[in-house]
N, C-alpha and C positions, 0 to 999 in steps of 0.2 A: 745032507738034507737041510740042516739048519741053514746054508749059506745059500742055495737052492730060494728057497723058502725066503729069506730075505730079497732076494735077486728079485721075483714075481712077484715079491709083493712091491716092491720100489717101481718096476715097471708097470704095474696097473694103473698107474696114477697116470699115463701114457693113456688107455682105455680109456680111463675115467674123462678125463680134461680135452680129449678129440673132440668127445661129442659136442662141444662148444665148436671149434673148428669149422668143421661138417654142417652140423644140424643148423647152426645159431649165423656163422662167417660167412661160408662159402654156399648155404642152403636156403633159410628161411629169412632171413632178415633185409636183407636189400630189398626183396621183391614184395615181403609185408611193409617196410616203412613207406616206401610207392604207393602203392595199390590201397593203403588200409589208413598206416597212420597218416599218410600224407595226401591224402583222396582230392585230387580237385587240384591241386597243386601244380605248376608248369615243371614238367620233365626235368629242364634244365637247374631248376633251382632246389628241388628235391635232392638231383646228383650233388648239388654245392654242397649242400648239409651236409650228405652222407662222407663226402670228402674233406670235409672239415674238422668231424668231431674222430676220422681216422687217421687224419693226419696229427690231431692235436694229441691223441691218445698214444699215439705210437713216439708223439717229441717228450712226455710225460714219462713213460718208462724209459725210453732211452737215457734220457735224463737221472733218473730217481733209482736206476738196474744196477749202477755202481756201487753205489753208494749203501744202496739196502744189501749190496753181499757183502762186503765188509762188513757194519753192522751184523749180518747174521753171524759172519764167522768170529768176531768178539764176543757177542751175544755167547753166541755156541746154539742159537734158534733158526737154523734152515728150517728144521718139519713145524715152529710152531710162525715162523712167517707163509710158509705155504702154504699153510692150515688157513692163515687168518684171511690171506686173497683168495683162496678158494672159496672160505665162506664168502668173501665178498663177491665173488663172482656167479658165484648159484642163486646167491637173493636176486642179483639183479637179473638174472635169467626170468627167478619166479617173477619179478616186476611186469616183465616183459608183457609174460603172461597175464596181466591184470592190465593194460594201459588200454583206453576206451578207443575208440575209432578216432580219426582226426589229431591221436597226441601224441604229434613230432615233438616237441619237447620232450615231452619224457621220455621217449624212445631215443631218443638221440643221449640224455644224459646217461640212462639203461645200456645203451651200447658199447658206450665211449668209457663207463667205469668197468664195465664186464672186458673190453677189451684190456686196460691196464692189469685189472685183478689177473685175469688168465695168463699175461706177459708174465707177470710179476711171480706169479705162484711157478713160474716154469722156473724162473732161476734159482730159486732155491732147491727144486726137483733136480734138476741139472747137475747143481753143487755138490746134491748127495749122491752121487753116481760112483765117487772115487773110493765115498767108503763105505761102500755094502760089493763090491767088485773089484779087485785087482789084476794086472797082466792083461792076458788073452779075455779069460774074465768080462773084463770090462768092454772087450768088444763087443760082446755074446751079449750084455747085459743092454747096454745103445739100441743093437739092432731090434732086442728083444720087443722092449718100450716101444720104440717108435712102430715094428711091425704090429703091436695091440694097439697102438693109436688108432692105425691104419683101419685095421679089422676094428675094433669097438666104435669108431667114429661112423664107421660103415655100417654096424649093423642097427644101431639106432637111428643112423640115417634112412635106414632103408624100411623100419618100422614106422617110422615117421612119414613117410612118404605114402609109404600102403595106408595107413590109417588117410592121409589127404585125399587120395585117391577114390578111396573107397569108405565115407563118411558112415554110411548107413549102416554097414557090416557092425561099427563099433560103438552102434548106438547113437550117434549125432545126426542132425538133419540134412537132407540133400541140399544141392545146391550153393549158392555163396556162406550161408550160416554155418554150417557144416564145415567148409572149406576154414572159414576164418577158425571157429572151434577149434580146429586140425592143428592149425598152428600154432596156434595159442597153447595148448595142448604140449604140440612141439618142443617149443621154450620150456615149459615147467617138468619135461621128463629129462631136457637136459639136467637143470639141476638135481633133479632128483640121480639122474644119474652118476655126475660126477661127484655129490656127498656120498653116494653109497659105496661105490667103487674105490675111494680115496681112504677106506676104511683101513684095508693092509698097511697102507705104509706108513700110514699112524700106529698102529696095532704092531707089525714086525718091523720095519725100519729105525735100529736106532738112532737118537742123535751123535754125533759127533762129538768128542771130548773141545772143551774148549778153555783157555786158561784162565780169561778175564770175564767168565760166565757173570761174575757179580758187580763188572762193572755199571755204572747208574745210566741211566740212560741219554743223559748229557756230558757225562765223561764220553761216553762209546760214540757219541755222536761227534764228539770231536776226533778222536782215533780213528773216525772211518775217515773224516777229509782229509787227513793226514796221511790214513794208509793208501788215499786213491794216488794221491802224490808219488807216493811209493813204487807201487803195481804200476804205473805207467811209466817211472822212471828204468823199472825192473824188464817190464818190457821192449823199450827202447834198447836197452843195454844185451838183451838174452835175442840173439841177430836170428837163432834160430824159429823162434814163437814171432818173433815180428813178424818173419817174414808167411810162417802159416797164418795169423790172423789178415794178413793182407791180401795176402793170395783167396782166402776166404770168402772175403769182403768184395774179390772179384768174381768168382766165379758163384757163390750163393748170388750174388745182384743177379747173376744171367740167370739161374735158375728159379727163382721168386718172380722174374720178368715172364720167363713161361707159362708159368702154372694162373700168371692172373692174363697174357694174354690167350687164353687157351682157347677162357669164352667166345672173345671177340672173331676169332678164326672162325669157330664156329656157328656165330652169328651170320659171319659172312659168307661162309659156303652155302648157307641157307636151312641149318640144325633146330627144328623147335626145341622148346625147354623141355621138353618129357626127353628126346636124345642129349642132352645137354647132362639131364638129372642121370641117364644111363651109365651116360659116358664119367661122370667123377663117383658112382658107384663103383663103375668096373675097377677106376683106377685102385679107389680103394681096397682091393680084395684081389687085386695081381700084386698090392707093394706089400701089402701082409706077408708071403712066403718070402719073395725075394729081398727082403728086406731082412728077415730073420735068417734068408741061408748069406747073404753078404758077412753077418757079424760070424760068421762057420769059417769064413775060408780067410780070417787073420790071422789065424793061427798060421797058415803055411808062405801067405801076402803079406801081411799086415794091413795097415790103414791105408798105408798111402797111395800105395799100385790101383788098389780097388777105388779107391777115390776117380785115380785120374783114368781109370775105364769109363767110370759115370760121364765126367765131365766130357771125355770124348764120345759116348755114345748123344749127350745131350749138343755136340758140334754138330754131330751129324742128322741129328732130328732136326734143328733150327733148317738146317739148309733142306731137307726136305720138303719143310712146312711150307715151303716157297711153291711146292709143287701141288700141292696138294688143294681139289676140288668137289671130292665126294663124299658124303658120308663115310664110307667103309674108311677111306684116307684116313680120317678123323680118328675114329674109332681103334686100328691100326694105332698110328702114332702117338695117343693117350695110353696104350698098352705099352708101347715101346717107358713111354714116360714112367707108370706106372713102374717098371721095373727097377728103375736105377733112383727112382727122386726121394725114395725112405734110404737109400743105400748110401747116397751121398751125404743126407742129413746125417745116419746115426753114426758113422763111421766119422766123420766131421769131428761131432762131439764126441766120440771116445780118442778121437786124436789128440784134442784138446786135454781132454781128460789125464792125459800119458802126460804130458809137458807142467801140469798146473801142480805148483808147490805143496805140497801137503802142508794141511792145516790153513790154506789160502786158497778153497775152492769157490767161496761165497764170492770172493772180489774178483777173481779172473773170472767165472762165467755168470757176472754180473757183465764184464766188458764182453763179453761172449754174445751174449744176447743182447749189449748195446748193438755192434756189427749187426746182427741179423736184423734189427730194425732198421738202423740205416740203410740195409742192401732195400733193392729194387727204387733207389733214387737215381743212380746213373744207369740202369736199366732203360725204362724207361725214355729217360732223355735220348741214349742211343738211337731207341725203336725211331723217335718223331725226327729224329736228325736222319739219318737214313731213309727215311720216306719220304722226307723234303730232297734229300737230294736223287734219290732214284725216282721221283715220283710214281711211287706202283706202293700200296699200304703192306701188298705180300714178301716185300724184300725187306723190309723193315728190321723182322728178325735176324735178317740174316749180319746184321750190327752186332748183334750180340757174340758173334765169335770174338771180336775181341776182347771180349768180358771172360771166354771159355778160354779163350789162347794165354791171356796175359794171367789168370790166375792158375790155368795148368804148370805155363812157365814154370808162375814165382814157387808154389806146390812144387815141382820138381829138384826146387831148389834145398825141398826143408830136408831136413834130414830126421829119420825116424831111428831112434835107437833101439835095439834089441830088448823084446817086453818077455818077461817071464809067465808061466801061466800061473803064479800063485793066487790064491782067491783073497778076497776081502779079508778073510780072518788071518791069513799066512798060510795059510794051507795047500798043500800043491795036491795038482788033481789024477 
Protein backbone atom coordinates (compact mmCIF):
# COMPACT_ATOMS: atom_id res chain seq x y z
CA UNK A 1 0.00 0.00 0.00
CA UNK A 2 2.75 2.28 1.14
CA UNK A 3 4.48 1.91 -2.63
CA UNK A 4 0.81 2.08 -4.07
CA UNK A 5 0.36 5.36 -2.25
CA UNK A 6 3.63 6.79 -3.38
CA UNK A 7 3.06 5.69 -7.09
CA UNK A 8 -0.58 8.11 -7.12
CA UNK A 9 0.73 10.48 -5.46
CA UNK A 10 3.91 11.08 -8.00
CA UNK A 11 1.44 10.64 -10.72
CA UNK A 12 -0.99 13.53 -9.67
CA UNK A 13 1.35 15.83 -10.37
CA UNK A 14 0.36 14.59 -14.17
CA UNK A 15 -3.48 15.83 -13.20
CA UNK A 16 -2.31 18.68 -11.61
CA UNK A 17 0.18 20.25 -14.39
CA UNK A 18 -2.37 19.18 -17.54
CA UNK A 19 -4.67 21.67 -16.57
CA UNK A 20 -2.01 24.07 -17.87
CA UNK A 21 -1.72 22.16 -21.13
CA UNK A 22 -5.43 21.99 -21.86
CA UNK A 23 -7.05 24.86 -20.17
CA UNK A 24 -4.21 27.61 -20.47
CA UNK A 25 -1.93 25.80 -24.18
CA UNK A 26 -4.10 24.19 -26.26
CA UNK A 27 -7.66 26.10 -24.94
CA UNK A 28 -7.82 29.68 -23.67
CA UNK A 29 -4.90 31.53 -24.41
CA UNK A 30 -4.28 32.00 -28.14
CA UNK A 31 -7.86 32.94 -28.89
CA UNK A 32 -7.77 35.43 -25.58
CA UNK A 33 -4.52 37.13 -26.50
CA UNK A 34 -6.33 37.83 -30.14
CA UNK A 35 -9.58 38.74 -29.40
CA UNK A 36 -8.96 40.41 -25.82
CA UNK A 37 -5.38 41.23 -25.16
CA UNK A 38 -4.52 42.01 -28.64
CA UNK A 39 -8.02 43.80 -29.79
CA UNK A 40 -7.58 45.79 -32.89
CA UNK A 41 -4.32 44.39 -33.86
CA UNK A 42 -3.65 42.96 -37.59
CA UNK A 43 -4.10 38.93 -37.48
CA UNK A 44 -0.86 38.58 -38.85
CA UNK A 45 1.17 40.37 -36.35
CA UNK A 46 -0.59 39.10 -33.38
CA UNK A 47 0.32 35.43 -34.80
CA UNK A 48 4.25 36.80 -34.88
CA UNK A 49 3.99 37.54 -31.12
CA UNK A 50 2.37 34.58 -30.23
CA UNK A 51 5.33 32.68 -32.19
CA UNK A 52 7.97 34.35 -30.86
CA UNK A 53 7.57 34.34 -27.16
CA UNK A 54 6.97 30.17 -27.93
CA UNK A 55 9.64 29.84 -29.72
CA UNK A 56 11.88 31.81 -27.32
CA UNK A 57 10.40 29.91 -24.32
CA UNK A 58 10.86 26.50 -25.68
CA UNK A 59 15.06 27.56 -26.80
CA UNK A 60 15.06 28.73 -22.82
CA UNK A 61 14.29 25.25 -21.51
CA UNK A 62 15.90 23.43 -24.11
CA UNK A 63 18.79 25.23 -23.13
CA UNK A 64 18.62 25.63 -19.17
CA UNK A 65 16.76 21.36 -19.01
CA UNK A 66 20.30 19.88 -18.92
CA UNK A 67 21.76 21.62 -16.97
CA UNK A 68 18.96 22.16 -13.97
CA UNK A 69 18.98 18.01 -13.86
CA UNK A 70 22.22 17.73 -13.04
CA UNK A 71 22.05 20.39 -10.68
CA UNK A 72 19.02 18.71 -9.17
CA UNK A 73 20.68 15.29 -8.93
CA UNK A 74 23.97 16.91 -6.89
CA UNK A 75 21.68 18.98 -5.13
CA UNK A 76 19.66 15.78 -4.45
CA UNK A 77 16.41 18.83 -5.15
CA UNK A 78 14.26 17.29 -7.91
CA UNK A 79 10.75 17.85 -5.64
CA UNK A 80 12.18 21.28 -4.21
CA UNK A 81 13.05 22.40 -8.13
CA UNK A 82 9.64 21.35 -9.29
CA UNK A 83 8.04 22.89 -6.42
CA UNK A 84 9.85 26.13 -7.22
CA UNK A 85 8.57 26.21 -11.19
CA UNK A 86 5.45 25.11 -10.37
CA UNK A 87 5.17 27.96 -8.01
CA UNK A 88 6.33 29.94 -10.70
CA UNK A 89 4.10 28.68 -13.04
CA UNK A 90 0.60 29.17 -11.22
CA UNK A 91 1.51 32.93 -10.19
CA UNK A 92 1.73 33.56 -13.73
CA UNK A 93 -1.42 31.56 -14.54
CA UNK A 94 -3.04 33.93 -11.66
CA UNK A 95 -1.28 36.95 -13.59
CA UNK A 96 -2.98 36.04 -16.51
CA UNK A 97 -5.99 36.37 -14.71
CA UNK A 98 -5.51 40.12 -13.62
CA UNK A 99 -3.89 41.60 -17.16
CA UNK A 100 -6.49 44.37 -18.40
CA UNK A 101 -7.76 44.51 -21.90
CA UNK A 102 -5.30 45.45 -24.67
CA UNK A 103 -1.96 44.01 -22.51
CA UNK A 104 -0.10 41.93 -25.02
CA UNK A 105 2.96 42.65 -23.15
CA UNK A 106 2.17 41.19 -20.23
CA UNK A 107 0.37 38.36 -21.61
CA UNK A 108 3.07 37.49 -23.62
CA UNK A 109 5.84 37.73 -20.69
CA UNK A 110 2.83 35.66 -18.49
CA UNK A 111 2.87 33.06 -21.21
CA UNK A 112 6.28 32.72 -22.11
CA UNK A 113 7.47 32.20 -18.18
CA UNK A 114 4.43 29.84 -17.54
CA UNK A 115 5.45 28.01 -20.55
CA UNK A 116 9.29 27.46 -19.19
CA UNK A 117 8.08 26.95 -15.50
CA UNK A 118 5.67 24.05 -16.71
CA UNK A 119 8.75 22.71 -19.11
CA UNK A 120 10.93 22.97 -16.33
CA UNK A 121 8.97 21.55 -13.37
CA UNK A 122 8.20 18.36 -15.72
CA UNK A 123 11.85 17.37 -15.65
CA UNK A 124 12.32 17.10 -12.41
CA UNK A 125 8.68 15.10 -12.22
CA UNK A 126 10.08 12.96 -14.90
CA UNK A 127 13.36 12.32 -12.94
CA UNK A 128 11.53 11.14 -10.00
CA UNK A 129 9.78 8.33 -11.89
CA UNK A 130 12.75 5.74 -11.32
CA UNK A 131 12.58 6.14 -7.66
CA UNK A 132 9.14 5.77 -6.32
CA UNK A 133 8.68 2.69 -9.34
CA UNK A 134 10.85 -0.07 -10.35
CA UNK A 135 10.65 -2.89 -13.20
CA UNK A 136 7.19 -3.48 -14.65
CA UNK A 137 6.27 -0.94 -12.00
CA UNK A 138 7.49 1.79 -13.77
CA UNK A 139 5.55 1.09 -16.78
CA UNK A 140 2.25 0.99 -14.85
CA UNK A 141 3.47 4.07 -12.99
CA UNK A 142 4.24 6.35 -16.84
CA UNK A 143 0.93 5.22 -18.09
CA UNK A 144 -0.57 5.94 -14.94
CA UNK A 145 0.60 9.99 -14.81
CA UNK A 146 0.09 10.57 -18.24
CA UNK A 147 -3.54 8.87 -18.37
CA UNK A 148 -4.60 11.59 -15.05
CA UNK A 149 -3.13 14.17 -17.24
CA UNK A 150 -5.37 13.12 -19.81
CA UNK A 151 -8.51 12.84 -17.68
CA UNK A 152 -7.61 15.96 -14.99
CA UNK A 153 -6.68 18.23 -17.99
CA UNK A 154 -10.03 17.19 -19.43
CA UNK A 155 -12.03 17.59 -16.65
CA UNK A 156 -11.23 21.21 -15.83
CA UNK A 157 -11.14 21.85 -19.24
CA UNK A 158 -14.51 20.98 -19.68
CA UNK A 159 -15.67 22.86 -16.40
CA UNK A 160 -14.08 25.62 -17.76
CA UNK A 161 -15.86 25.58 -20.95
CA UNK A 162 -19.40 24.95 -19.25
CA UNK A 163 -18.85 27.94 -17.04
CA UNK A 164 -17.92 30.07 -20.85
CA UNK A 165 -20.71 28.79 -22.23
CA UNK A 166 -22.97 29.32 -19.98
CA UNK A 167 -21.91 32.68 -17.88
CA UNK A 168 -25.22 33.42 -16.18
CA UNK A 169 -25.76 29.96 -14.53
CA UNK A 170 -22.44 30.84 -12.54
CA UNK A 171 -23.30 34.04 -11.52
CA UNK A 172 -21.39 36.34 -14.19
CA UNK A 173 -23.13 38.62 -16.93
CA UNK A 174 -24.35 37.58 -20.37
CA UNK A 175 -22.71 38.43 -23.15
CA UNK A 176 -18.91 39.50 -23.99
CA UNK A 177 -18.47 40.50 -19.93
CA UNK A 178 -19.38 37.36 -18.85
CA UNK A 179 -17.42 35.51 -21.65
CA UNK A 180 -14.12 37.54 -20.97
CA UNK A 181 -14.97 36.82 -16.83
CA UNK A 182 -15.07 33.03 -18.02
CA UNK A 183 -11.72 33.10 -18.86
CA UNK A 184 -10.25 35.00 -16.75
CA UNK A 185 -11.67 32.81 -14.41
CA UNK A 186 -10.19 29.93 -16.48
CA UNK A 187 -6.51 30.98 -15.77
CA UNK A 188 -6.85 31.44 -11.96
CA UNK A 189 -8.62 27.82 -11.51
CA UNK A 190 -5.67 26.59 -13.48
CA UNK A 191 -3.51 27.64 -10.85
CA UNK A 192 -5.45 27.09 -8.18
CA UNK A 193 -5.52 23.73 -9.62
CA UNK A 194 -2.18 22.60 -10.12
CA UNK A 195 -0.99 24.03 -6.30
CA UNK A 196 -3.58 22.02 -4.88
CA UNK A 197 -3.19 18.76 -6.67
CA UNK A 198 0.75 18.97 -6.55
CA UNK A 199 0.07 18.54 -2.69
CA UNK A 200 0.76 14.42 -2.66
CA UNK A 201 3.94 14.42 -4.18
CA UNK A 202 5.37 16.87 -1.99
CA UNK A 203 3.52 15.15 1.07
CA UNK A 204 4.32 11.25 -0.15
CA UNK A 205 7.01 11.38 -2.72
CA UNK A 206 10.37 11.09 -1.20
CA UNK A 207 13.42 12.78 -2.37
CA UNK A 208 16.14 10.83 -3.54
CA UNK A 209 19.37 10.19 -1.63
CA UNK A 210 22.11 12.28 -2.90
CA UNK A 211 25.79 12.40 -1.90
CA UNK A 212 26.95 16.00 -2.62
CA UNK A 213 23.62 17.36 -1.01
CA UNK A 214 25.94 20.02 0.77
CA UNK A 215 27.53 20.99 -2.10
CA UNK A 216 27.37 25.26 -2.45
CA UNK A 217 25.71 26.33 -4.97
CA UNK A 218 28.68 27.46 -7.14
CA UNK A 219 30.68 24.27 -6.55
CA UNK A 220 27.40 22.31 -7.92
CA UNK A 221 27.18 24.72 -10.60
CA UNK A 222 30.25 23.82 -11.83
CA UNK A 223 29.77 19.78 -11.57
CA UNK A 224 26.81 20.24 -13.47
CA UNK A 225 28.80 21.67 -16.66
CA UNK A 226 31.17 19.13 -16.22
CA UNK A 227 28.58 16.33 -15.68
CA UNK A 228 26.85 17.54 -19.00
CA UNK A 229 30.21 16.85 -20.75
CA UNK A 230 29.90 13.62 -19.30
CA UNK A 231 26.27 12.30 -19.90
CA UNK A 232 26.73 13.25 -23.58
CA UNK A 233 29.94 11.60 -23.77
CA UNK A 234 28.20 8.56 -21.88
CA UNK A 235 25.59 8.72 -24.41
CA UNK A 236 27.58 8.77 -27.39
CA UNK A 237 29.46 5.70 -26.23
CA UNK A 238 26.19 3.52 -24.66
CA UNK A 239 25.10 2.70 -29.01
CA UNK A 240 22.04 1.31 -27.30
CA UNK A 241 20.30 4.73 -25.56
CA UNK A 242 21.72 6.60 -28.59
CA UNK A 243 20.15 5.11 -30.83
CA UNK A 244 16.41 5.09 -28.63
CA UNK A 245 16.93 8.86 -28.12
CA UNK A 246 17.11 9.30 -31.88
CA UNK A 247 14.82 7.19 -33.05
CA UNK A 248 12.73 9.34 -30.41
CA UNK A 249 13.45 12.46 -31.70
CA UNK A 250 12.09 10.86 -34.99
CA UNK A 251 9.13 9.71 -34.40
CA UNK A 252 7.93 12.24 -31.26
CA UNK A 253 8.71 15.28 -34.29
CA UNK A 254 5.96 13.15 -36.34
CA UNK A 255 3.71 12.92 -33.55
CA UNK A 256 3.92 16.61 -32.03
CA UNK A 257 3.42 17.52 -35.96
CA UNK A 258 -0.01 15.90 -35.74
CA UNK A 259 -1.57 16.91 -32.70
CA UNK A 260 -0.68 20.82 -33.69
CA UNK A 261 -1.68 20.11 -37.38
CA UNK A 262 -4.99 18.66 -36.26
CA UNK A 263 -6.58 22.15 -35.96
CA UNK A 264 -5.79 23.23 -39.21
CA UNK A 265 -7.37 19.96 -40.86
CA UNK A 266 -10.07 20.90 -39.28
CA UNK A 267 -10.32 24.33 -40.00
CA UNK A 268 -10.20 23.21 -43.52
CA UNK A 269 -12.91 20.69 -43.73
CA UNK A 270 -14.99 23.46 -42.44
CA UNK A 271 -15.18 22.44 -38.22
CA UNK A 272 -16.30 25.59 -36.08
CA UNK A 273 -14.52 25.98 -32.70
CA UNK A 274 -17.48 24.61 -30.41
CA UNK A 275 -16.52 21.01 -32.85
CA UNK A 276 -12.89 21.78 -32.47
CA UNK A 277 -13.40 22.27 -28.34
CA UNK A 278 -15.52 18.81 -28.84
CA UNK A 279 -13.12 17.10 -30.54
CA UNK A 280 -9.71 17.66 -28.03
CA UNK A 281 -12.33 16.94 -25.23
CA UNK A 282 -13.07 13.64 -26.72
CA UNK A 283 -9.50 13.03 -27.31
CA UNK A 284 -8.84 13.67 -23.90
CA UNK A 285 -11.10 11.04 -22.12
CA UNK A 286 -10.57 8.12 -24.98
CA UNK A 287 -6.37 8.62 -23.90
CA UNK A 288 -7.28 8.41 -20.07
CA UNK A 289 -8.13 4.39 -20.30
CA UNK A 290 -6.10 3.55 -23.07
CA UNK A 291 -3.33 4.96 -21.93
CA UNK A 292 -3.37 3.44 -18.52
CA UNK A 293 -4.32 -0.12 -20.02
CA UNK A 294 -1.00 0.29 -22.51
CA UNK A 295 1.37 0.57 -19.10
CA UNK A 296 -0.93 -3.23 -18.18
CA UNK A 297 0.28 -4.97 -21.14
CA UNK A 298 4.40 -4.41 -20.44
CA UNK A 299 4.47 -6.73 -18.37
CA UNK A 300 3.77 -9.48 -21.25
CA UNK A 301 5.31 -6.81 -24.34
CA UNK A 302 7.22 -4.63 -22.75
CA UNK A 303 7.81 -1.00 -24.08
CA UNK A 304 9.05 -1.35 -27.18
CA UNK A 305 6.54 -3.63 -29.28
CA UNK A 306 3.71 -1.30 -27.83
CA UNK A 307 5.62 1.76 -28.91
CA UNK A 308 6.08 0.63 -32.53
CA UNK A 309 2.05 -0.44 -32.62
CA UNK A 310 1.61 3.49 -31.83
CA UNK A 311 3.91 4.66 -34.37
CA UNK A 312 2.39 2.26 -36.84
CA UNK A 313 -1.16 3.01 -36.11
CA UNK A 314 -0.02 6.89 -36.22
CA UNK A 315 1.45 5.79 -40.27
CA UNK A 316 -1.61 4.79 -41.03
CA UNK A 317 -3.81 7.73 -39.60
CA UNK A 318 -1.46 10.42 -41.46
CA UNK A 319 -2.20 8.57 -44.74
CA UNK A 320 -5.84 8.66 -44.14
CA UNK A 321 -6.03 12.15 -43.13
CA UNK A 322 -5.32 12.73 -46.95
CA UNK A 323 -8.81 11.34 -47.38
CA UNK A 324 -10.53 12.80 -45.14
CA UNK A 325 -13.67 15.61 -45.74
CA UNK A 326 -16.45 15.36 -43.11
CA UNK A 327 -16.90 16.05 -39.90
CA UNK A 328 -17.62 12.45 -38.54
CA UNK A 329 -13.90 11.84 -40.53
CA UNK A 330 -12.54 14.15 -38.22
CA UNK A 331 -14.08 13.07 -35.19
CA UNK A 332 -13.19 9.33 -36.25
CA UNK A 333 -9.56 10.03 -36.53
CA UNK A 334 -9.13 12.20 -33.31
CA UNK A 335 -10.41 8.98 -31.60
CA UNK A 336 -8.12 6.77 -33.50
CA UNK A 337 -5.31 9.58 -32.12
CA UNK A 338 -6.72 9.59 -28.83
CA UNK A 339 -5.98 6.04 -28.42
CA UNK A 340 -2.34 5.60 -28.97
CA UNK A 341 -0.89 9.49 -28.44
CA UNK A 342 -0.77 8.96 -24.09
CA UNK A 343 0.56 5.39 -25.06
CA UNK A 344 3.44 6.34 -27.08
CA UNK A 345 4.35 9.31 -24.72
CA UNK A 346 4.25 7.32 -21.34
CA UNK A 347 5.81 4.11 -22.56
CA UNK A 348 8.55 6.45 -24.32
CA UNK A 349 9.40 7.69 -20.94
CA UNK A 350 9.40 4.55 -18.92
CA UNK A 351 11.61 3.22 -21.64
CA UNK A 352 13.90 5.76 -21.05
CA UNK A 353 13.29 5.35 -17.49
CA UNK A 354 14.83 1.51 -17.75
CA UNK A 355 18.17 2.67 -19.51
CA UNK A 356 18.98 5.88 -17.30
CA UNK A 357 21.80 5.15 -14.67
CA UNK A 358 20.78 5.40 -11.18
CA UNK A 359 21.56 8.19 -9.28
CA UNK A 360 21.70 10.22 -12.75
CA UNK A 361 18.09 10.69 -13.61
CA UNK A 362 18.15 14.59 -13.17
CA UNK A 363 20.62 14.85 -16.21
CA UNK A 364 19.49 12.24 -18.71
CA UNK A 365 15.75 13.30 -18.67
CA UNK A 366 16.87 16.81 -18.35
CA UNK A 367 18.27 15.64 -22.22
CA UNK A 368 15.05 13.85 -22.40
CA UNK A 369 13.02 16.74 -22.40
CA UNK A 370 15.66 18.74 -24.37
CA UNK A 371 14.56 16.07 -27.49
CA UNK A 372 10.83 16.71 -26.86
CA UNK A 373 11.33 20.45 -27.35
CA UNK A 374 13.34 20.24 -30.22
CA UNK A 375 10.77 17.58 -31.84
CA UNK A 376 8.25 19.16 -34.15
CA UNK A 377 11.12 21.53 -35.86
CA UNK A 378 11.71 18.87 -38.74
CA UNK A 379 7.94 18.07 -38.60
CA UNK A 380 6.91 20.65 -39.73
CA UNK A 381 9.33 21.63 -42.43
CA UNK A 382 8.39 18.11 -43.91
CA UNK A 383 4.47 19.19 -43.85
CA UNK A 384 5.60 22.64 -46.10
CA UNK A 385 8.09 20.66 -48.35
CA UNK A 386 5.61 18.08 -49.39
CA UNK A 387 2.94 20.55 -50.09
CA UNK A 388 5.36 22.63 -52.30
CA UNK A 389 6.09 19.64 -54.03
CA UNK A 390 2.67 17.75 -54.39
CA UNK A 391 0.93 21.13 -54.47
CA UNK A 392 -2.42 19.79 -52.63
CA UNK A 393 -2.02 21.21 -48.46
CA UNK A 394 -3.90 17.58 -47.74
CA UNK A 395 -0.73 15.41 -48.92
CA UNK A 396 1.34 17.31 -46.74
CA UNK A 397 1.12 14.97 -43.93
CA UNK A 398 1.58 12.27 -45.62
CA UNK A 399 5.84 13.56 -45.38
CA UNK A 400 5.65 12.66 -42.31
CA UNK A 401 6.00 8.75 -42.83
CA UNK A 402 9.41 9.30 -42.95
CA UNK A 403 9.51 10.73 -39.58
CA UNK A 404 7.20 7.27 -38.46
CA UNK A 405 9.43 5.01 -40.79
CA UNK A 406 12.95 6.23 -39.93
CA UNK A 407 12.33 6.27 -36.26
CA UNK A 408 10.27 2.91 -36.15
CA UNK A 409 13.51 1.71 -37.92
CA UNK A 410 16.09 3.05 -35.64
CA UNK A 411 13.32 1.82 -32.39
CA UNK A 412 13.58 -1.61 -33.92
CA UNK A 413 17.10 -1.40 -33.56
CA UNK A 414 17.29 -0.80 -29.54
CA UNK A 415 17.29 -3.51 -27.70
CA UNK A 416 15.13 -3.69 -24.63
CA UNK A 417 16.52 -5.82 -21.80
CA UNK A 418 14.47 -8.11 -19.54
CA UNK A 419 12.90 -5.78 -16.54
CA UNK A 420 11.86 -7.32 -13.50
CA UNK A 421 8.66 -6.57 -11.75
CA UNK A 422 10.29 -5.40 -8.48
CA UNK A 423 8.87 -2.10 -7.00
CA UNK A 424 10.51 1.13 -6.05
CA UNK A 425 11.29 -0.26 -2.46
CA UNK A 426 12.77 -3.79 -3.75
CA UNK A 427 9.80 -5.57 -3.28
CA UNK A 428 8.36 -7.94 -5.60
CA UNK A 429 4.77 -7.99 -6.31
Amino acid sequence: MRTNKKILSWALYDWANSAFATTVMAGFFPVFFKQYWSAGADATITTAKLGSVLSLSSLIIAVLSPTLGVMADLKGAKKAFCALFMLIGAACCLWMALIPLGGWMQAMWAYGLAMVAFAASCVFYDALLPSVARGVQMDDASSLGYGLGYLGGGVLFAINVVVLLKPAFFGLPEGDAGQVLAIKWAFASVAIWWLFFSIPLWKNVPEPASEKRSLGLWPATRESIVGLRRTLRDIRKDRNLFFFLLAFWMYIDGVYTVMTMAVDFGLSIGLGSSDLMTALLMVQFIAFPSTVAFGKITGRFGCRKPILLCIGIYAVTVVLATRMSTTAHFFLLAAVIGLVQGGVQSLSRSLFGHMVPPGRTGEFFGFFNLIGKFASIVGPLVVAVTVLITGNSRYGMLGLLILFTAGGWLLWKVQERPISIATASGDQL
